[in-house]
C-alpha positions, -999 to 999 in steps of 0.1 A, spaced: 35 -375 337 10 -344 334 23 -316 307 29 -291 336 54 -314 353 72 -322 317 77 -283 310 94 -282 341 120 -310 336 125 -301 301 137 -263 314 161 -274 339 174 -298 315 177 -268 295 192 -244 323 219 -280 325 205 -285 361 223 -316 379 205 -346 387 202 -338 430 187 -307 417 159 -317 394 148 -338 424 149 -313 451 127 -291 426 102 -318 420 103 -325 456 94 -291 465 65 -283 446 54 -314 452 53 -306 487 38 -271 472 8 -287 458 4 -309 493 0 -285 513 -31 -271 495 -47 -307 489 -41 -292 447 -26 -299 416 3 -272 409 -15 -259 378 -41 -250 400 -21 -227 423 -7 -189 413 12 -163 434 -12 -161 461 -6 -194 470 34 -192 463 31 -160 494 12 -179 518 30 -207 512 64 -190 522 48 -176 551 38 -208 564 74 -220 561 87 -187 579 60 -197 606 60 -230 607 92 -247 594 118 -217 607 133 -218 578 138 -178 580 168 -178 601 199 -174 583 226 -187 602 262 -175 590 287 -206 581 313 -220 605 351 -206 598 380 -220 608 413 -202 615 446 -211 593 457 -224 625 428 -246 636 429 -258 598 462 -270 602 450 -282 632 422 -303 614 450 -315 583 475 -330 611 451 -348 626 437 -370 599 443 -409 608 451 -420 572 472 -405 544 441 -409 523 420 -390 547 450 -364 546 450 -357 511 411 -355 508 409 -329 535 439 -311 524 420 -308 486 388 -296 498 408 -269 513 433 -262 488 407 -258 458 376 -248 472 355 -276 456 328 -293 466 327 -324 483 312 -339 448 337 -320 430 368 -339 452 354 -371 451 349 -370 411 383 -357 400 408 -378 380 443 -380 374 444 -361 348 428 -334 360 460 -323 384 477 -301 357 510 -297 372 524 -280 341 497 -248 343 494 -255 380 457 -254 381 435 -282 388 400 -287 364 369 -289 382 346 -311 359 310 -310 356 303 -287 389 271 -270 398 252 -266 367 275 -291 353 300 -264 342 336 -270 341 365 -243 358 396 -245 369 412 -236 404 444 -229 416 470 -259 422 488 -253 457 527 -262 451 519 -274 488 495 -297 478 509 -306 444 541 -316 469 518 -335 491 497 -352 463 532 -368 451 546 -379 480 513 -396 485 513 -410 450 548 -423 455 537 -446 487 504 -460 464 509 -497 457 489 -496 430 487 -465 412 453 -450 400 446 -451 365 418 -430 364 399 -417 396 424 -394 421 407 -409 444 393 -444 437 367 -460 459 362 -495 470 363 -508 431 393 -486 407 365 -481 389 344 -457 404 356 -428 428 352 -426 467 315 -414 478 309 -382 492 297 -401 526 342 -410 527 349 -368 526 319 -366 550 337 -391 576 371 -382 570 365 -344 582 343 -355 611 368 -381 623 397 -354 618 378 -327 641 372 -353 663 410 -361 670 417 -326 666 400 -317 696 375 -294 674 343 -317 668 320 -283 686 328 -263 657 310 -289 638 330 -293 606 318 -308 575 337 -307 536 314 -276 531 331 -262 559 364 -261 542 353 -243 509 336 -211 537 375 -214 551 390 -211 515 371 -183 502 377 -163 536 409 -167 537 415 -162 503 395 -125 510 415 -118 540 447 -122 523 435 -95 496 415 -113 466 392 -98 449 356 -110 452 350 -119 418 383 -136 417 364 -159 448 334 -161 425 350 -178 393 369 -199 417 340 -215 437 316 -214 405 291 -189 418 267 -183 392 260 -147 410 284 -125 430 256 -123 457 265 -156 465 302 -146 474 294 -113 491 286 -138 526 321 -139 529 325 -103 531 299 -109 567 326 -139 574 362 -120 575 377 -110 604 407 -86 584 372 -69 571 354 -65 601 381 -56 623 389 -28 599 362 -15 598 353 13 627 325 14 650 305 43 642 307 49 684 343 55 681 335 91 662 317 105 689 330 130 712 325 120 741 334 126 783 345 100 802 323 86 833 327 111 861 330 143 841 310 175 833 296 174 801 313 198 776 290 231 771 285 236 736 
């Protein structure tokens, strides 16, 4: 391992990086130092601007493409239409948190607090802990569920093959592709991620506050959460077209003399 490379791991250990994004780091200045034929201790900011530039050029990778959303209706919609009660309750608590896929897949019993009514969020992005709002909806659902269990969980929510580890993220993946499908919404292309855009956006439209959105999806900076600002229809609607000040004559009339 060259020093350059162990300074790097060492500071995103230290920032409490996850695992995925160590990787993706090394991965891309590996790819970096490819595609100058050079070691990265060899290469400064020149090389860092051409090498965006060639990405822009090359790899499109300037486009920034706005997320799906979902209406309450057609997320509804998507919750009816899962095949299993399993499949049910996943979707339903991507939605009713806000979590990521990760997040859902690694929560435990004991992190449904039904006597705060919040639900903790363990080890998110940056491996910080938060907690999110528990829906009486979904605690009503989560019951019900529980009650029709065989065998009751002991640990994972939402155990996988073995009760010892919890479902892969590839099971929230498929359930929400498989619900779209039967829902008759598989163009809008839905994925888990797809559900935490709907939560935040409808949380805005229905009058939170954007840093209240922030602390509950774990944004590290508010810029992140100002997208959904670009994303909600109450916001856009109300705000005017610039057009609609102008003065003007209809088709077919004299213009006014000053």
């Amino acid at each position: 391992m060259t020093h350059l490379r162990q300074i790097m791991l060492e500071e995103l250990e230290r920032r409490n990086s996850a695992e995925s994004t160590i990787h993706c780091y090394i991965r891309t200045v590996e790819h970096f130092a490819r595609h100058f034929h050079c070691p990265p201790d060899h290469l400064g900011p020149e090389h860092i601007r051409q090498y965006q530039a060639a990405m822009f050029r090359t790899w499109k990778l300037a486009l920034l493409h706005l997320p799906q959303i979902l209406s309450q209706q057609e997320v509804a919609r998507l919750i009816d239409a899962t095949e299993t009660p399993f499949q049910r309750m996943l979707v339903m608590t991507l939605y009713a948190t806000g979590a990521r896929r990760a997040e859902v897949a690694q929560l435990k019993v004991s992190d449904i607090d039904s006597e705060r009514m919040v639900v903790h969020i363990r080890g998110g992005k940056g491996r910080k802990d938060r907690d999110v709002m528990l829906s009486p909806a979904l605690l009503e659902e989560l019951r019900t569920y529980w009650r029709g269990l065989r065998r009751k969980p002991t640990l994972w929510l939402f155990p996988g093959n073995s009760s010892n580890h919890p479902v892969t993220t590839k099971v929230l993946w498929t359930a929400c592709q498989q619900a779209a499908l039967r829902a008759g919404l598989e163009h809008k292309h839905i994925h888990p991620h797809t559900l935490r855009h709907c939560f935040a956006t409808h949380l805005l439209e229905a009058g939170a506050d954007l840093r209240t959105i922030q602390i509950l999806l774990g944004h590290r900076d508010l810029e992140e959460t100002t997208i959904y600002l670009h994303l909600s229809q109450k916001h856009l609607s109300a705000t005017a077209s610039p057009l609609d000040m102008l003065r003007l004559t209809t088709q077919g009339e004299a213009p006014r003399s000053a």
